[in-house]
N, CA and C atoms as a LAMMPS dump frame, in Angstrom:
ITEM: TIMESTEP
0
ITEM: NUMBER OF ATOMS
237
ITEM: BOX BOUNDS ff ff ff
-5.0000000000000000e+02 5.0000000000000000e+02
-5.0000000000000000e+02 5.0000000000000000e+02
-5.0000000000000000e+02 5.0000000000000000e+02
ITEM: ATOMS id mol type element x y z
1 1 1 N 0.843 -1.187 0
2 1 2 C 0 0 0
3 1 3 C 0.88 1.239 0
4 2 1 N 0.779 2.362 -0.844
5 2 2 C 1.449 3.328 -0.668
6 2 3 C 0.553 4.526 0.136
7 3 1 N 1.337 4.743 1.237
8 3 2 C 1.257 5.147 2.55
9 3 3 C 0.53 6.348 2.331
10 4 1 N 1.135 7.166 1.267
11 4 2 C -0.056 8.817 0.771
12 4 3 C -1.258 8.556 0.261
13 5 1 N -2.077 7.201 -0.196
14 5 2 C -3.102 6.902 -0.409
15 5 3 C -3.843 6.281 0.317
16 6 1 N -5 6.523 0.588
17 6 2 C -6.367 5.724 1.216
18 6 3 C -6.383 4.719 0.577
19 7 1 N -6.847 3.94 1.4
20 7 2 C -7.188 2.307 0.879
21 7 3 C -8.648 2.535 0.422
22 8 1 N -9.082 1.666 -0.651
23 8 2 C -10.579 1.417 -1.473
24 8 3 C -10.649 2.336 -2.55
25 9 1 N -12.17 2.189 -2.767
26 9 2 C -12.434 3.049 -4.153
27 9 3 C -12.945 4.513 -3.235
28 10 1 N -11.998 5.1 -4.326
29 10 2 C -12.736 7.069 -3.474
30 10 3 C -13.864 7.142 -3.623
31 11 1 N -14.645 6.687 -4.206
32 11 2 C -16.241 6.767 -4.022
33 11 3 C -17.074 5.854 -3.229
34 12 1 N -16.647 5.154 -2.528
35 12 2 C -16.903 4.164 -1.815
36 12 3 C -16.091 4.921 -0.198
37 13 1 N -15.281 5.008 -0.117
38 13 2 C -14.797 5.796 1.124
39 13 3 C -15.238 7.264 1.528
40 14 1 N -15.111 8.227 0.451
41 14 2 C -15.602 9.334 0.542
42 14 3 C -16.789 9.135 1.734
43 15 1 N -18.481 8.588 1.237
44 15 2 C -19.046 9.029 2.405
45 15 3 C -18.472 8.727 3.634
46 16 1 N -17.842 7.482 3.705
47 16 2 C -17.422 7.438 4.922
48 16 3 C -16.434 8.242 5.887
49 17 1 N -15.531 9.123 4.689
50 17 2 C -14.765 9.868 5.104
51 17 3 C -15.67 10.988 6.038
52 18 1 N -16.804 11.368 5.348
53 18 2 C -18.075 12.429 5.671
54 18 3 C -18.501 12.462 6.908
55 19 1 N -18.76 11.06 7.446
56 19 2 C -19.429 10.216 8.565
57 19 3 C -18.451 10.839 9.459
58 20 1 N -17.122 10.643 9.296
59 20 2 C -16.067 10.551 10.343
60 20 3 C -15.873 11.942 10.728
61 21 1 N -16.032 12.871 9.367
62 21 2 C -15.449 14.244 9.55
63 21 3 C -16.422 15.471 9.088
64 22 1 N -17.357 15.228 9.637
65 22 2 C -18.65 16.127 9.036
66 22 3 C -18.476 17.393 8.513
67 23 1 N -17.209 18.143 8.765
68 23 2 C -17.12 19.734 8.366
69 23 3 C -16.048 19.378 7.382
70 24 1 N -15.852 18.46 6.393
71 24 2 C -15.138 18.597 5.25
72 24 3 C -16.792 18.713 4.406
73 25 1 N -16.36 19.618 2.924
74 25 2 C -17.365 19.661 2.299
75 25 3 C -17.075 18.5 1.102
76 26 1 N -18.299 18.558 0.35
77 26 2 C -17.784 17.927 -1.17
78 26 3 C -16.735 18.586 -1.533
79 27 1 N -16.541 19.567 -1.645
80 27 2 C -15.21 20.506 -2.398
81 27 3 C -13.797 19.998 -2.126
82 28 1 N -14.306 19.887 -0.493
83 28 2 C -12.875 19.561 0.086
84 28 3 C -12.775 17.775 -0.271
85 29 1 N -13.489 17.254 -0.274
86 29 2 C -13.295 15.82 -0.92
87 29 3 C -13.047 15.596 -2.497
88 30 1 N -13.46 16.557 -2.676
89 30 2 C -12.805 16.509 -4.471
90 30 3 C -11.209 16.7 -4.426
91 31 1 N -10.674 17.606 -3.556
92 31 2 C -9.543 18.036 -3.813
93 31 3 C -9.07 17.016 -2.9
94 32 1 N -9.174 16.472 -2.858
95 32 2 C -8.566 14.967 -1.393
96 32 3 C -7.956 14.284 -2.574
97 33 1 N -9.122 13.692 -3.052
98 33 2 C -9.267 12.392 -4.15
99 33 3 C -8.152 11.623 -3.581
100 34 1 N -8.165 10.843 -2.398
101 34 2 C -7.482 10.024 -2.028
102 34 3 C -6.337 9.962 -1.633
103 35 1 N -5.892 11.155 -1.313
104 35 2 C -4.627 11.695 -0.858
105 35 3 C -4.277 12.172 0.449
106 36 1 N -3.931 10.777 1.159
107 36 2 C -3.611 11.18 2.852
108 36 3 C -3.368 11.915 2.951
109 37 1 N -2.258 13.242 2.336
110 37 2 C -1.619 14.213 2.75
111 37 3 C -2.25 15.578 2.534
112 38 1 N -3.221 15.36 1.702
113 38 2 C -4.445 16.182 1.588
114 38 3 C -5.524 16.372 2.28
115 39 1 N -6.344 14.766 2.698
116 39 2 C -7.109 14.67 3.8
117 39 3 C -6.261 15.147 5.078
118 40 1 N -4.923 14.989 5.456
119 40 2 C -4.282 15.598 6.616
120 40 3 C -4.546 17.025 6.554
121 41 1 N -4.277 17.949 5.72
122 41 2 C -4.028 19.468 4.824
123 41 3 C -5.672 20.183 5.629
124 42 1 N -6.87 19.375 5.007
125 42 2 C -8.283 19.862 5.278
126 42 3 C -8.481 19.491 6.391
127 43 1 N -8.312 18.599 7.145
128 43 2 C -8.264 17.894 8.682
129 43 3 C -7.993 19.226 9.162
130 44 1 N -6.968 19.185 9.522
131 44 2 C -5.95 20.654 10.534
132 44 3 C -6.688 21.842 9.727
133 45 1 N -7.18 22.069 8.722
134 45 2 C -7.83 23.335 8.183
135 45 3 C -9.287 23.455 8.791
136 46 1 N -10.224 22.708 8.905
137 46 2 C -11.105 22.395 9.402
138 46 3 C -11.487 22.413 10.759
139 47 1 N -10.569 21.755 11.371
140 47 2 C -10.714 21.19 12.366
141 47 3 C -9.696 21.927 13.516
142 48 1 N -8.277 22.194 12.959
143 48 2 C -7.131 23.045 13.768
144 48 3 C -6.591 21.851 14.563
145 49 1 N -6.454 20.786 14.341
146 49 2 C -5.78 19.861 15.182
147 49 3 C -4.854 19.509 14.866
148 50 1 N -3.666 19.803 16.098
149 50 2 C -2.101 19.064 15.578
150 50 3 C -2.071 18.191 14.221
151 51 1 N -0.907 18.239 13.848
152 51 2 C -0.524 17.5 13.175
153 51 3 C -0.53 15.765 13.803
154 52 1 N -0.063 15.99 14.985
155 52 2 C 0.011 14.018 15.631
156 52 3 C -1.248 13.798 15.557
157 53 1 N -2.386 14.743 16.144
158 53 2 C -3.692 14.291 15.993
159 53 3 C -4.421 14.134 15.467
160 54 1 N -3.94 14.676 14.12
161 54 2 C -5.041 14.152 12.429
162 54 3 C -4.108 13.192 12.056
163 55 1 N -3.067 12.714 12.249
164 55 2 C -2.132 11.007 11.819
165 55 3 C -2.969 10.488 12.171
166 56 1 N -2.574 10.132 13.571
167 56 2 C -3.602 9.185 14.88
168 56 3 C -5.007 9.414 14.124
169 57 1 N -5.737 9.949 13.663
170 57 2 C -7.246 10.433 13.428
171 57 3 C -7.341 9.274 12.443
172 58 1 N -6.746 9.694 11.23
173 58 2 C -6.544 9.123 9.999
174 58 3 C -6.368 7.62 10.014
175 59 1 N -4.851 7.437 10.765
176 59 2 C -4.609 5.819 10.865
177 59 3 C -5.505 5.08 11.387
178 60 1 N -6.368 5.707 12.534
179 60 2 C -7.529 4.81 13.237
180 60 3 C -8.424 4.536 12.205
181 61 1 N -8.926 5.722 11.216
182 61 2 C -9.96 5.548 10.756
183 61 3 C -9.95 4.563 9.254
184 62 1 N -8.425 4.262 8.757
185 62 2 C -8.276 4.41 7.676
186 62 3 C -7.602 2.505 8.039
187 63 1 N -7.836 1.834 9.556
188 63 2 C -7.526 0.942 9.625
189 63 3 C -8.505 -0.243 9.44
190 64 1 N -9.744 0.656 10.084
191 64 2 C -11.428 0.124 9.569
192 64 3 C -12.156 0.862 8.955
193 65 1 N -11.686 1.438 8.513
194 65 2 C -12.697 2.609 7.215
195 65 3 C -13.833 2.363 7.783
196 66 1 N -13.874 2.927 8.953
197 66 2 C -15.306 3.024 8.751
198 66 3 C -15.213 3.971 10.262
199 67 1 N -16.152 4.958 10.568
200 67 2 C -16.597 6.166 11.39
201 67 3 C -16.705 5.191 12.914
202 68 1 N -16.645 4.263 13.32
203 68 2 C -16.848 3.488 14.283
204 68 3 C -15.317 3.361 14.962
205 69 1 N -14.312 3.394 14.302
206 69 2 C -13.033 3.397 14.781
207 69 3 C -12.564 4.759 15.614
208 70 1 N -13.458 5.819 15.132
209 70 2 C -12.853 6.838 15.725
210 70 3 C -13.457 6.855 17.387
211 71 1 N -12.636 7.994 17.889
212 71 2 C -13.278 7.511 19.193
213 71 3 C -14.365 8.851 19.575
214 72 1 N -15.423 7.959 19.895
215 72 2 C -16.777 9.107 20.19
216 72 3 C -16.959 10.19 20.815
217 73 1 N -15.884 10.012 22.311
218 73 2 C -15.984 10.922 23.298
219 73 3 C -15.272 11.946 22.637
220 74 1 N -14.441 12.029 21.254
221 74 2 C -13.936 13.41 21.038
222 74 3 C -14.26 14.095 20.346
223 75 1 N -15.499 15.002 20.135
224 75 2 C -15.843 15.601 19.115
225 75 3 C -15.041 16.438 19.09
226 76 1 N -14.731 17.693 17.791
227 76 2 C -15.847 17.609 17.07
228 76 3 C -15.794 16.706 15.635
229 77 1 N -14.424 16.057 15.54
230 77 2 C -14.184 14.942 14.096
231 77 3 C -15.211 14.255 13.87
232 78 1 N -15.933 13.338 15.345
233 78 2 C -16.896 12.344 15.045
234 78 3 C -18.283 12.807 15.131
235 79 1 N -19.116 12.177 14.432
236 79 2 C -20.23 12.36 14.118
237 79 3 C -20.939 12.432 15.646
């Protein structure tokens, strides 16, 4: 797997990316198109969270793709 890309099909992850991170828009998922270092870029733009803490964000979420990995008690990333 190369490490700057999301695993799956971007249209198949995208909503889920949504689920996880509700204040990215479509816009900002267009300009992702599957690019960890991009989803990191809008993360911290969005959101203002360290850099360690959109990795950690990412790797959790991007280990079960799916919005259930992240952890609940910390909004505001999770749904």
């Amino acid at each position: 797997m190369n490490s700057n890309r999301i695993d799956g099909t971007w249209e198949q992850v995208k909503g889920s990316i949504q689920k996880a991170w509700g204040k990215l828009t479509h816009d900002d998922l267009d300009v992702i198109e599957g690019d960890r270092k991009q989803l990191a870029g809008k993360l911290q733009e969005r959101y203002g969270y360290a850099q360690d803490k959109i990795d950690e964000q990412i790797r959790r979420w991007n280990e079960g793709v799916d919005e259930s990995v992240i952890d609940p008690a910390e909004p505001p990333m999770v749904r």
